[in-house]
C-alpha positions as YAML, in Angstrom:
chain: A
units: angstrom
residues:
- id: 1
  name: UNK
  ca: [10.10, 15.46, 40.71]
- id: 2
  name: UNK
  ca: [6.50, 14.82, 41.97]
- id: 3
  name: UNK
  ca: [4.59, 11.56, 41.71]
- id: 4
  name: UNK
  ca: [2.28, 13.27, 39.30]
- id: 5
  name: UNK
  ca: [5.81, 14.20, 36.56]
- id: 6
  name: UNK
  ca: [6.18, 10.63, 36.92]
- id: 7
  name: UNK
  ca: [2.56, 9.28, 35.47]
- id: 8
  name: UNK
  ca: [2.76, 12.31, 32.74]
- id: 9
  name: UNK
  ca: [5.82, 10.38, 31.60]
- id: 10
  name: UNK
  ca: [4.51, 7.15, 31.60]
- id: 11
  name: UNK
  ca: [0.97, 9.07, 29.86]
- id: 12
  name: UNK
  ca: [3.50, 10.50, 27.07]
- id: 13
  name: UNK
  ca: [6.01, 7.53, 26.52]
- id: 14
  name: UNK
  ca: [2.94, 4.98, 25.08]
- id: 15
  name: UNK
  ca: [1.11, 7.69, 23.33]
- id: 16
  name: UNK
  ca: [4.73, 8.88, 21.30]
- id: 17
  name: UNK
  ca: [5.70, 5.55, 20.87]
- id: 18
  name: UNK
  ca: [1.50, 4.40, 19.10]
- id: 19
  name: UNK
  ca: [2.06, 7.72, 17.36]
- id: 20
  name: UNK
  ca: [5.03, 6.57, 15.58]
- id: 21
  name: UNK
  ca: [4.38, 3.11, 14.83]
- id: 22
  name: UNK
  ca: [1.07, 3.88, 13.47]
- id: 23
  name: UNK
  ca: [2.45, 6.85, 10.88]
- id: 24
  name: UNK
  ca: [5.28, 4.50, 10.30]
- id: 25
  name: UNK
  ca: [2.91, 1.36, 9.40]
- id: 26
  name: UNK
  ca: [1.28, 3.52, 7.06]
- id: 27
  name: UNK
  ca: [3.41, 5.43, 5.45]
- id: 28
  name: UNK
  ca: [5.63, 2.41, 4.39]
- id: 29
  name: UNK
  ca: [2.84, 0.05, 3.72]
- id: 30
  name: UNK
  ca: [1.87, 2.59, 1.09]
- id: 31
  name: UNK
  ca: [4.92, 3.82, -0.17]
- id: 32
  name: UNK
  ca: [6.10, 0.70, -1.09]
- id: 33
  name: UNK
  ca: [4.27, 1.26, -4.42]
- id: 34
  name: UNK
  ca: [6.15, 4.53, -4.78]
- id: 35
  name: UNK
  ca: [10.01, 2.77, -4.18]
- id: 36
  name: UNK
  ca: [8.53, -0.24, -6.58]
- id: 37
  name: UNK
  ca: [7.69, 2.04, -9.15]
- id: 38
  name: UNK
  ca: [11.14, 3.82, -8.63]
- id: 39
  name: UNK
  ca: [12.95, 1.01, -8.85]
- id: 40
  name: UNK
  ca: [11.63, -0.37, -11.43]
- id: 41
  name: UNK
  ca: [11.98, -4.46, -12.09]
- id: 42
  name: UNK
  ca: [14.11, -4.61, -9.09]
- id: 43
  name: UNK
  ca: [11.82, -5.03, -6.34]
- id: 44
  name: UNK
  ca: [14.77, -6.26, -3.60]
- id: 45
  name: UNK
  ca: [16.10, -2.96, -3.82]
- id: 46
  name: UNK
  ca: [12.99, -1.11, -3.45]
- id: 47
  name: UNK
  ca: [12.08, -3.38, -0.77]
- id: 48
  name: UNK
  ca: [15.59, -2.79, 1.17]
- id: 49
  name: UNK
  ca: [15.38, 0.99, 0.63]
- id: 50
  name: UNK
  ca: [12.14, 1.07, 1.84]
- id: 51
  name: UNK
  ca: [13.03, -0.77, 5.49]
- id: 52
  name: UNK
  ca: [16.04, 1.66, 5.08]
- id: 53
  name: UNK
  ca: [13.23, 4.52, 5.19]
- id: 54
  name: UNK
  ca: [11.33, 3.10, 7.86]
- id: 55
  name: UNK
  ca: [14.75, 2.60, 10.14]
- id: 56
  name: UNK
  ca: [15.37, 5.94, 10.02]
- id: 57
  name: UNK
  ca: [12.07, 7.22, 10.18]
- id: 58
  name: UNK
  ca: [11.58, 5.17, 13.86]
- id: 59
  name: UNK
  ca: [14.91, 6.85, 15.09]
- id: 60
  name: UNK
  ca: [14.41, 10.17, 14.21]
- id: 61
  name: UNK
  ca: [11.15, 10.00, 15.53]
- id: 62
  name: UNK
  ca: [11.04, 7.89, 18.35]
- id: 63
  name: UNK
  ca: [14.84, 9.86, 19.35]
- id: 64
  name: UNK
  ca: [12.66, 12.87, 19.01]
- id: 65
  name: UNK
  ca: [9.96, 12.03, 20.93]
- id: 66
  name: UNK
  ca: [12.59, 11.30, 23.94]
- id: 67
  name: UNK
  ca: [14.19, 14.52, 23.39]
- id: 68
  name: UNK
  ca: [11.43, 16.58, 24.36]
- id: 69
  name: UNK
  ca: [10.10, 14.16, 27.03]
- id: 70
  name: UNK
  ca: [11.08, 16.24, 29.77]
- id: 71
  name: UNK
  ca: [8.00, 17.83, 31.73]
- id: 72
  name: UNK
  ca: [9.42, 20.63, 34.23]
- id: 73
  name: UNK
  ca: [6.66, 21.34, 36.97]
- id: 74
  name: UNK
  ca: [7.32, 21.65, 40.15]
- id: 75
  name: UNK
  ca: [4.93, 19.93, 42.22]
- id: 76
  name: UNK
  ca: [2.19, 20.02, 39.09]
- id: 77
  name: UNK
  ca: [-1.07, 19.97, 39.70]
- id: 78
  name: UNK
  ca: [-3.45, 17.69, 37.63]
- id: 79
  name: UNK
  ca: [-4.93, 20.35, 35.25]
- id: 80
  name: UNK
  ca: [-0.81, 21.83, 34.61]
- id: 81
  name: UNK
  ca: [0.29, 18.20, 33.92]
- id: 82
  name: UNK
  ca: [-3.17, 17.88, 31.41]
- id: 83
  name: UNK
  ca: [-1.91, 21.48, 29.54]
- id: 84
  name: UNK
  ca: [2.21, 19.97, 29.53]
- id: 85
  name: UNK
  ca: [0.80, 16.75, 27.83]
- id: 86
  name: UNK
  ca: [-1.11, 18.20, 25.61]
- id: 87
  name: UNK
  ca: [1.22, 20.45, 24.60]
- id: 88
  name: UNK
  ca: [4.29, 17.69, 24.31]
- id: 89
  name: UNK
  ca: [1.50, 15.79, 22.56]
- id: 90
  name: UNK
  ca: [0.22, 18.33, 20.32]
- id: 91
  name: UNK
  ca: [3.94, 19.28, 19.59]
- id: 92
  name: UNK
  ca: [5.01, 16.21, 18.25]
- id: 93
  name: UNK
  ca: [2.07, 14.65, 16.25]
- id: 94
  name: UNK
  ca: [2.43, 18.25, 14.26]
- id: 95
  name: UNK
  ca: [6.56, 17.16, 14.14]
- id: 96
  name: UNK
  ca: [5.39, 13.95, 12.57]
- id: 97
  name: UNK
  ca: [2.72, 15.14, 10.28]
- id: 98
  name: UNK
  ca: [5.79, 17.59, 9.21]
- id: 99
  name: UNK
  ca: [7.90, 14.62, 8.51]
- id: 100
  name: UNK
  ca: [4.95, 12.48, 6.95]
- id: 101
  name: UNK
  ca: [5.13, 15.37, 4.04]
- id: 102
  name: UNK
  ca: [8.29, 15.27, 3.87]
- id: 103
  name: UNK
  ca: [8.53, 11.46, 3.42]
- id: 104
  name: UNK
  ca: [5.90, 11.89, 0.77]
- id: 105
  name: UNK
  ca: [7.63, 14.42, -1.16]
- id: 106
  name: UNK
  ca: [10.92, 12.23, -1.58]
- id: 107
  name: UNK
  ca: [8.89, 9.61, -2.55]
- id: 108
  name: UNK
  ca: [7.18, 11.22, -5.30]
- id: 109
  name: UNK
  ca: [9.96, 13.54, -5.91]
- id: 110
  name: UNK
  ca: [11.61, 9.64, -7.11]
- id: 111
  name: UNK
  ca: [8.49, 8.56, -8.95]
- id: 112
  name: UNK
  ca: [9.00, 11.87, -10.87]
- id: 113
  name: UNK
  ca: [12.95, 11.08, -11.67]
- id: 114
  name: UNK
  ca: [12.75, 7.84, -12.37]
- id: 115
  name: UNK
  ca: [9.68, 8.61, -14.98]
- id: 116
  name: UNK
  ca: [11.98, 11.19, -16.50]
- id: 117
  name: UNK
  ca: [14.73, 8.68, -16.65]
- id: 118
  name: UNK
  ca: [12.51, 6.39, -18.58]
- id: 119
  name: UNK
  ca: [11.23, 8.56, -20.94]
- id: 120
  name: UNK
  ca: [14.55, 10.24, -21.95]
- id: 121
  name: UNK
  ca: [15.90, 7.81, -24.23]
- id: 122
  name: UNK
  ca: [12.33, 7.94, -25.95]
- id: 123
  name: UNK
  ca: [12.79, 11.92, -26.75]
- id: 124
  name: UNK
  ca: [16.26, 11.65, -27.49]
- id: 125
  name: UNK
  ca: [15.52, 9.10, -30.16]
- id: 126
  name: UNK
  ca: [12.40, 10.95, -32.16]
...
């Protein structure tokens, strides 16, 4: 393992990690509203699902992101290690926008149950 393996590691760890924590920060400052509007007039649950949420979404990210870490080159040179990070890079910010959606989807998929839920007594009862 060359000198140059070793920087593309410590190039990749900082950049996965600010990936995650900034699609994390935003996603669960905003879906907050979602989980609130689920959980309707019980805003301690909505609050503890949604750090529940945001636990999970860290590990399977951030365990992701160490998953793929390694970079195989023999003795790289600067322009291979350049095309390997961008690459792992590229990889894993489209494995986060995947997950993003999918975060977004359960949320309003629960918006969408929850405003059944409160409208079915009203239909039942006309």
């Amino acid at each position: 393992m060359g000198n140059l393996t070793v920087i593309g590691y410590f190039i990749y760890l900082p950049i996965a990690i600010a990936l995650t924590y900034y699609v994390a920060y935003v996603l669960f400052k905003n879906s907050i509203v979602y989980m609130n509007d689920i959980f309707a007039g019980r805003p301690e649950v909505a609050n503890a699902t949604n750090n529940l949420f945001r636990i999970g979404f860290y590990l399977m990210n951030l365990g992701f992101a160490l998953y793929i870490l390694e970079i195989s080159l023999y003795e790289p040179s600067v322009q291979e290690l350049i095309e390997r990070l961008s690459y792992k890079i590229g990889g894993f910010s489209i494995y986060l926008g995947v997950m993003l959606f999918l975060n977004m989807f359960l949320f309003f998929r629960g918006k969408r149950i929850a405003k059944q839920r409160r409208n079915m007594p009203a239909t039942i009862n006309e």
